[in-house]
N, C-alpha and C positions, 0 to 999 in steps of 0.2 A: 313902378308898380310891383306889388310885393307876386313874388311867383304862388304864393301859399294862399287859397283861399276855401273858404268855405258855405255853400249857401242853397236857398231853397229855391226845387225846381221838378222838373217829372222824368220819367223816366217812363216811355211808351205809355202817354200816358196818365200813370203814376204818380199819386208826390212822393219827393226823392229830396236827399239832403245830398250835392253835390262836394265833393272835395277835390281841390286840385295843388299840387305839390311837382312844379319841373315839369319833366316830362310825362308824369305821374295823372291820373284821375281815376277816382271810384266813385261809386253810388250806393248809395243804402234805401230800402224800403221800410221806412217804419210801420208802416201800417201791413204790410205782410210780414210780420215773424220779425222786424229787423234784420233782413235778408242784405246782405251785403252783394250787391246784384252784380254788381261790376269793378274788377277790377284792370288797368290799362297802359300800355304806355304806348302814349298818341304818340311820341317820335318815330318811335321801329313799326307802330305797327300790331304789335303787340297785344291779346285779348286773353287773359291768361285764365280768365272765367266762363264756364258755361251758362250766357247768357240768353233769355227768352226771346222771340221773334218776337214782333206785334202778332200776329198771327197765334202766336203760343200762349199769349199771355192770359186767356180764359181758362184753360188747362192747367197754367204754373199757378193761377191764384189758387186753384180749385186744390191742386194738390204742389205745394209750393219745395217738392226736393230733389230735385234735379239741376237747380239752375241756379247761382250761385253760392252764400254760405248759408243752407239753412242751418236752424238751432235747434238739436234735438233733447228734449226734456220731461221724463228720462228718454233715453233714447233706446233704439233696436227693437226687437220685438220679447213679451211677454204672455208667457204659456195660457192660453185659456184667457188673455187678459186678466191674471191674478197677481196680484201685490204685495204677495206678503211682507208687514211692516210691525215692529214690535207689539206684536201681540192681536193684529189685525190686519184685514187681506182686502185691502180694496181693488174696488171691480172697476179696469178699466171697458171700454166699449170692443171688440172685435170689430177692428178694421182691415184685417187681412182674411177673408174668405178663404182661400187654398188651403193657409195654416190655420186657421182657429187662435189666432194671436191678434194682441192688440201693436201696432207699431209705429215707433217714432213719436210717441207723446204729445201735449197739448200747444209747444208754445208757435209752432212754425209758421200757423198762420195765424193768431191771435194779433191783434194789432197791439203795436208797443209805442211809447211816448216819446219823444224826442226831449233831453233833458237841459243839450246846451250841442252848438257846435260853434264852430269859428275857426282864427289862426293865429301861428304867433309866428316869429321869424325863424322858427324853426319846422311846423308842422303848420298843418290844416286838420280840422280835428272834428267828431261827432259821438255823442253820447246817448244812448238811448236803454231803455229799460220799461221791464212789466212787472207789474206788483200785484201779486197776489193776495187775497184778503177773501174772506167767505161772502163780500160780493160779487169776486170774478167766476167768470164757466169755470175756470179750471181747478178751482176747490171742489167743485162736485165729485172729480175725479181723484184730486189730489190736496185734500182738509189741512194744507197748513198754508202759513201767510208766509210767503218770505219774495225777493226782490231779486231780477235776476238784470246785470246791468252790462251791456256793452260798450266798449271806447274803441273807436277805431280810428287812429292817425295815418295820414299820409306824407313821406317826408320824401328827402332824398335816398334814406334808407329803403326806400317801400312803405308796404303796408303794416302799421300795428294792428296788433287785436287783446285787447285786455277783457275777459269774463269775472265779473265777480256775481257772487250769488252770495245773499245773506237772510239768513233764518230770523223773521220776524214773530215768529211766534211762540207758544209758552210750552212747547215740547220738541224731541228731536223729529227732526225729518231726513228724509233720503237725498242724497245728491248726486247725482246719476244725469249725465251729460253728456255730448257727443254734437260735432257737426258735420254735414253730410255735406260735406265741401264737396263742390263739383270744378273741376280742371281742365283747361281744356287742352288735348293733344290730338292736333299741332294748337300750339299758341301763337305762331306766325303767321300773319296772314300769306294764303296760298301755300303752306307749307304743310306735309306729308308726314301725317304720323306713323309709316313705316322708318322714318329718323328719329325716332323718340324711346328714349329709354330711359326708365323708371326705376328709382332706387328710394326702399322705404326702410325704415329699421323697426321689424320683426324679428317676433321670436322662435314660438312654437307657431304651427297650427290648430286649431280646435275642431278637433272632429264633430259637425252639426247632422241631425238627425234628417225624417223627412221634412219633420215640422219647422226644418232651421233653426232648432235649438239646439246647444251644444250638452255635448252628449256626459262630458268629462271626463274623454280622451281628448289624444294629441293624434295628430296623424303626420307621418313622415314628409318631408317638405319634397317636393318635385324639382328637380335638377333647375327648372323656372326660374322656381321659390329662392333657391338659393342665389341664384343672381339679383332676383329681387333685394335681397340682403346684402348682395355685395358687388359687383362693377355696376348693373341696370341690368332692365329685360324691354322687350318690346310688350306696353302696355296691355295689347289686345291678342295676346297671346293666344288667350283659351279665354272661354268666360268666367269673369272671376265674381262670388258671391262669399267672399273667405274673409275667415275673423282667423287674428290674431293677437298673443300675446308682445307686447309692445317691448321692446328692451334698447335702451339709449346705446347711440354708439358716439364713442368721443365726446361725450356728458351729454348727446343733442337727443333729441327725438322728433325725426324730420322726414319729408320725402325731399326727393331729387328728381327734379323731371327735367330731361336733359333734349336739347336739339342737337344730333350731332350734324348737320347740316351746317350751320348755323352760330353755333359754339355756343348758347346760349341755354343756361339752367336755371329754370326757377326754382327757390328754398321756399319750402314751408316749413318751418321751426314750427314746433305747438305745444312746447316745452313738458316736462317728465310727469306732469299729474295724471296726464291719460296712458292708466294701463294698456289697454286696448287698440289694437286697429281693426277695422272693417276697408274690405276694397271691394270695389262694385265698378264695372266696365260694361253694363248695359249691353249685358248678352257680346262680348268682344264686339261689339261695332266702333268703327274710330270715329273720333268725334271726340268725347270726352267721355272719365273716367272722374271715381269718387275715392279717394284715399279717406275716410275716416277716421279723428282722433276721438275716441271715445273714453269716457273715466272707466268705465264697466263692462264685464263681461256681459254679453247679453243674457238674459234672463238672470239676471245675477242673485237676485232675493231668493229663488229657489236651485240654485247651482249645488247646494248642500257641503259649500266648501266656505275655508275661513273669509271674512267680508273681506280682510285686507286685498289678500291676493286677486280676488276676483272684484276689486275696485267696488265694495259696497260701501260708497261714502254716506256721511251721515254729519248733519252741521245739529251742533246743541242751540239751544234757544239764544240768539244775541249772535250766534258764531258766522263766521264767512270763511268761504272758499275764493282763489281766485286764482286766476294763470293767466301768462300772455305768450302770445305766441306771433309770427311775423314771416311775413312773402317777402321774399327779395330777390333780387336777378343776380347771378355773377357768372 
C-alpha cells in the first residue's frame, strides 16, 4: 500500500479533500476560502495548525481567519475602504468598525473549486482555485477577471504550497496577497508554550497610526524585536499587532518556531515575493500565533511611496504571479 494518498471526506463536518504522506496529513476546505485547515504528524503527535473545535466551527465559517491558512485577497486593512487603482478608487465595504477600514479582502470565505487531487510515489497532492469573472460577488468589489490557484502537496519533505494568480482580463490589475497563517505554540501535544521561541526574518518596523495604518515611519525595534531577528523570542511576549518590512536572511524568508523542550522546529519557508510581514498573537495569549507573509504594505495604493518597495504589484492582462513556499520539521 502506497503511503501517499489523496481523497474526499469532511472535516467536522465539512467537505475536505484529505492528504496523507508517511507520518504526514492535512486537510483543505474548498468550500471555505480553500483554507488549508490542518496540518499533522499523527506519529509524534504533532498539530502545527490552529485548528477549529466542532464547537468553533459556526464562528470560523462566519469569519474564517484564525484557524488555519486563510487566503487574503488583497489582504490587511484599507483606509476608508478606498482603492485607489489607475485612475479609479473602488469602494470596498467597511468591515472593521473601530477603524473605519475595510479588512482582509474577498476570497477567505468565498467557496473555491477543487481542480484535481491524488498521488504519485512521491507526493499526495490537491489543487484548488477561484475564478473570477463579472459573474462572481467579488467583481462587484474588485472588476477584473483573473484566477487565483492553489497546489498544496504532502511528501516526506512536508507541506508544499504553490500560489499562482493569473490576470484574465483586458487591463492591469492589482496583486496584493497575503496569508493569515495561523501556528500553533505549543505544536506538541501537552506541550508548553513558555518553551517556544520564534524567529522570523524582519526588517524595519512600521510605525501604524490609531487607525492601524502605517504612518510612513519606522519605529525603533524593541530589544524583543531583535531576538525576533535573531536567536528566537518567546512568542507571547507582549501583544503583538506589528507589520514589518520582510528582508531574507541566507536567501530564505522564513519563520522558525522552535520547542526547545523537545528539540523540534517547524520551518515556514514562503519564499522572497512577500515584501511584508504581519504578526498577530491574539492579545499575548498562548495558544497560537499568526506570522503573516504578505506581498504589500498594508494600505499600500495610498502609502504615497514608489509601488515597488511597498509591494504594489500589478499583473498585465495574460500575466501571472506565482511562489511557493513549504512547512517542514527539522
Amino acid at each position: 500500500m502506497s503511503q501517499f494518498s489523496a481523497y474526499k471526506g469532511e472535516y467536522q463536518g465539512e467537505n475536505a479533500i484529505w492528504l496523507k504522506a508517511g507520518r504526514y496529513e492535512a486537510a483543505i476546505l474548498p468550500e471555505i476560502g480553500g483554507n488549508l485547515i490542518a496540518f499533522r504528524d499523527v506519529e509524534n503527535g504533532y498539530r502545527f495548525l490552529h485548528e477549529p473545535t466542532l464547537e468553533e466551527m459556526p464562528s470560523f465559517k462566519e469569519r474564517p481567519i484564525i484557524h488555519g491558512i486563510p487566503v487574503l485577497f488583497p489582504p490587511n486593512r484599507y483606509e476608508d475602504g478606498q482603492f485607489p487603482w489607475n485612475g479609479k478608487t473602488y469602494q470596498f465595504p467597511i468591515n472593521e468598525e473601530k477603524t473605519g477600514n475595510h479588512l482582509h479582502g474577498f476570497v477567505a470565505n468565498t467557496p473555491w473549486s477543487v481542480e484535481s487531487f491524488g498521488q504519485t510515489e512521491a507526493e499526495s497532492f490537491v489543487t484548488v482555485a477561484v475564478n473570477v469573472d463579472e459573474r462572481h460577488e467579488v467583481y462587484t468589489y474588485l472588476p477584473h477577471k483573473f484566477t487565483i490557484r492553489l497546489r498544496y502537496a504532502l511528501s516526506a519533505d512536508g507541506l508544499s504550497q504553490q500560489v499562482f494568480i493569473r490576470n484574465n482580463g483586458e487591463d492591469a490589475m492589482p496583486c496584493l496577497l497575503a496569508f493569515h497563517t495561523a501556528v500553533n505554540a505549543p505544536f506538541v501535544s501537552n506541550g508548553d508554550a513558555k518553551d517556544y521561541r520564534v524567529k522570523l526574518t524582519i526588517g524595519k518596523r512600521w510605525e501604524l497610526n490609531e487607525r492601524m495604518l502605517p504612518t510612513g515611519n519606522y519605529l525603533p525595534l524593541a530589544s524583543e524585536e531583535e531576538q525576533l531577528r535573531g536567536e528566537g523570542v518567546y512568542p507571547f511576549y507582549a501583544a503583538m499587532d506589528n507589520h514589518y518590512t520582510a528582508v531574507a536572511q541566507n536567501g530564505r524568508n522564513r519563520m522558525e518556531l522552535t520547542d526547545t523542550k523537545h528539540g523540534v522546529t517547524l520551518v515556514y519557508d514562503v519564499g522572497t515575493s512577500y515584501k511584508q510581514w504581519m504578526i498577530w498573537n491574539n492579545f499575548a495569549t498562548e495558544g497560537f500565533f499568526c506570522p503573516e507573509p504578505q506581498i504589500n504594505l498594508v494600505n499600500a495604493p495610498k502609502a504615497g511611496q514608489p509601488a515597488e518597495e511597498v509591494g504594489l504589484f500589478s499583473l498585465e492582462p495574460g500575466e501571472i504571479w506565482e511562489e511557493t513556499g513549504r512547512f517542514y520539521v527539522k
